[in-house]
DRENLUMBA-957731 format. One line per 4 residues: number of its first residue (from 0); their letters; for each residue x, y, z of C-alpha. Coordinates in Angstrom, 3 decimals. Each point is the difference from the previous one (the first is absolute). Example, Ala and Ser with C-alpha at 12.3 -4.5 7.8 and 13.67 -1.06 7.14 Angstrom:
% residues 2
0> AS> 12.300 -4.500 7.800 | 1.370 3.440 -0.660;
This chain:
% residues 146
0> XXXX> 102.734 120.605 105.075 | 2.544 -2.866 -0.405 | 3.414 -0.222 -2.715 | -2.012 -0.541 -3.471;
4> XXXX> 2.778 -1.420 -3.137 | -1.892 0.770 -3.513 | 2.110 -2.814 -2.525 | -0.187 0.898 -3.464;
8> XXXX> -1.301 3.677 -0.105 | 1.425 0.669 -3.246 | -1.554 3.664 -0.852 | -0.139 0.559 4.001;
12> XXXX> -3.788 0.584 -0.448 | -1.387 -2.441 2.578 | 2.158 1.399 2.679 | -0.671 3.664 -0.758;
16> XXXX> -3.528 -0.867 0.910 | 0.578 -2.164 3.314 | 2.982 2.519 1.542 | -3.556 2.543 -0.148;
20> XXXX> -1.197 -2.573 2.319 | 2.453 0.044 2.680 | 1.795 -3.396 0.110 | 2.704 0.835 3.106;
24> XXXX> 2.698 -1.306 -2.322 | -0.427 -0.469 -3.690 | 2.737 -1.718 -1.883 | -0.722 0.130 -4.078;
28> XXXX> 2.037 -2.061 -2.412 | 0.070 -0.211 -3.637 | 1.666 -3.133 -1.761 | 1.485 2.391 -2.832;
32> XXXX> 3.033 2.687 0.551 | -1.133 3.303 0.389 | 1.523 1.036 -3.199 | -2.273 -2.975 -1.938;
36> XXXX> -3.074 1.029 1.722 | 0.724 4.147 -1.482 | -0.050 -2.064 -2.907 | -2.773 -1.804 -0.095;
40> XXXX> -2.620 2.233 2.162 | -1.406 3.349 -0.497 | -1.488 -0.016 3.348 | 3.370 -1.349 1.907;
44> XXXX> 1.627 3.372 0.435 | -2.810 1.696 1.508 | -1.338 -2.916 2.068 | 3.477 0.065 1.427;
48> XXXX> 0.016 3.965 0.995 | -2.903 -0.567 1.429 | 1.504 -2.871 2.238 | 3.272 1.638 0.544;
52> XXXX> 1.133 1.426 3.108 | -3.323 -1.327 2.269 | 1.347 -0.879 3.184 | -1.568 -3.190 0.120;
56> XXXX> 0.871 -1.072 -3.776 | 3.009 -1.899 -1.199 | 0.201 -0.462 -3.887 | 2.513 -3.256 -1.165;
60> XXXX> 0.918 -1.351 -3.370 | 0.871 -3.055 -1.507 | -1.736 -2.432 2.472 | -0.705 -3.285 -0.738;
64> XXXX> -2.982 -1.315 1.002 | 1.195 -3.809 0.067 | 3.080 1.204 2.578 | -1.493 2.702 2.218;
68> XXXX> 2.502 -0.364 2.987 | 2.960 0.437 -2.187 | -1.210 2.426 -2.426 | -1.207 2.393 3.072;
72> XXXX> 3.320 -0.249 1.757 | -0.196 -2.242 2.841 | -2.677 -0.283 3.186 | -3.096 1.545 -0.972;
76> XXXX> -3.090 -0.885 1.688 | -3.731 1.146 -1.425 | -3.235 0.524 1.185 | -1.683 -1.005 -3.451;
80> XXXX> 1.606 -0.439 -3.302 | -1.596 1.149 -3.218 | 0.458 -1.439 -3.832 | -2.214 1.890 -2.454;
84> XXXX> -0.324 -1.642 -3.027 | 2.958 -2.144 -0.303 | 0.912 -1.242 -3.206 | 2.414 -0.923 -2.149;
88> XXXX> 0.702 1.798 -3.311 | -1.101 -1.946 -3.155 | -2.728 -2.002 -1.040 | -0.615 -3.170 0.994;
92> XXXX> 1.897 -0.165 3.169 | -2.958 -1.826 1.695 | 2.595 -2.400 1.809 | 2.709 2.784 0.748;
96> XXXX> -2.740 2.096 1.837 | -1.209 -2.862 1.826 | 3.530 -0.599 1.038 | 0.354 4.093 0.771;
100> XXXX> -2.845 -0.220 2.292 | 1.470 -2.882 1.699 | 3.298 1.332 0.672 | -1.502 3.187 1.151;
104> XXXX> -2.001 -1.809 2.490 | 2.729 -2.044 1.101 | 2.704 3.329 0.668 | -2.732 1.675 1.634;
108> XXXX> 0.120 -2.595 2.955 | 3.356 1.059 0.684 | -1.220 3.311 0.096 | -3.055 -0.253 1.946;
112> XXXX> -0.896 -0.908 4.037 | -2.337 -2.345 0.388 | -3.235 2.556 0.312 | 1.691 1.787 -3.471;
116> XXXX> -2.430 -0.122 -3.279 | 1.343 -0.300 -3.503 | -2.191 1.232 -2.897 | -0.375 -0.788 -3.662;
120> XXXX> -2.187 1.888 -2.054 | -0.649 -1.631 -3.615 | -2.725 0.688 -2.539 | -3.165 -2.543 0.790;
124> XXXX> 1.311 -2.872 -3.229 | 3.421 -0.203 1.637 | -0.399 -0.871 3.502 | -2.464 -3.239 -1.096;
128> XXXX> -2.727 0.543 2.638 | -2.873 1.398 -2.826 | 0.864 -2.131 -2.492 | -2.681 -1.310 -1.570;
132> XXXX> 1.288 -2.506 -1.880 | 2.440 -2.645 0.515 | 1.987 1.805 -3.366 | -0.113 3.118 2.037;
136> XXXX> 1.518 -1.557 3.286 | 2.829 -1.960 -1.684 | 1.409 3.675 -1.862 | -0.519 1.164 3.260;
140> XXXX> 2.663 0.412 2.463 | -1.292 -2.290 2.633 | 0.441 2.511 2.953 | -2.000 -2.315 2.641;
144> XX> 2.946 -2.408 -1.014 | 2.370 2.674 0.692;
């Protein structure tokens, strides 16, 4: 049960999968227009199909994760908010994606009751917590300092 926002879905794969799983509401967003993400993904066209037209499902474009409340419209209120992978294109953007994850974290308050959950889901070396060396945890991007 409960309204579920997926940030940053670009190829819509991720929330193919959980609308299978019966979230009441499922809202998926994708930074990139839909025109960019034809562009750029195979898999985006037929993720969508799959996605389109489920009662439950509402597909959005061009949301930014560091302004939620404006780039979904106005009120919205969420159950749990989701951010697979985020990242920002380039290398070495160590300092940018800290900064992404802290923004994100920050619009999902205004997005979120106080019983909501927001997730991040990063490759182990990112989020800091296995890093075995000091090295390790300074590239990382410092998510329990998020």
């Amino acid at each position: 049960g409960g309204r579920v926002l997926v940030v940053g879905d670009a190829d819509l794969s991720f929330g193919r999968s959980l609308s299978r799983q019966g979230p009441a509401e499922l809202t998926l967003t994708t930074y990139e227009s839909h025109d960019e993400l034809l562009r750029l993904y195979d898999t985006f066209q037929p993720n969508l199909q799959s996605v389109a037209g489920l009662p439950h499902v509402r597909v959005m474009h061009g949301v930014d994760a560091l302004d939620l409340p404006r780039s979904l419209g106005g009120e919205e209120s969420f159950t749990d908010v989701v951010f697979m992978f985020p990242h920002v294109v380039g290398r070495a953007n160590i300092a940018r994606n800290r900064e992404l994850v802290r923004g994100y974290l920050r619009s999902c308050r205004q997005l979120l009751p106080p019983s909501g959950r927001a997730y991040i889901a990063l490759e182990p070396p990112q989020s800091g917590h296995f890093s075995p060396s000091p090295r390790e945890w300074r590239q990382s991007w410092k998510l329990s300092e998020a």
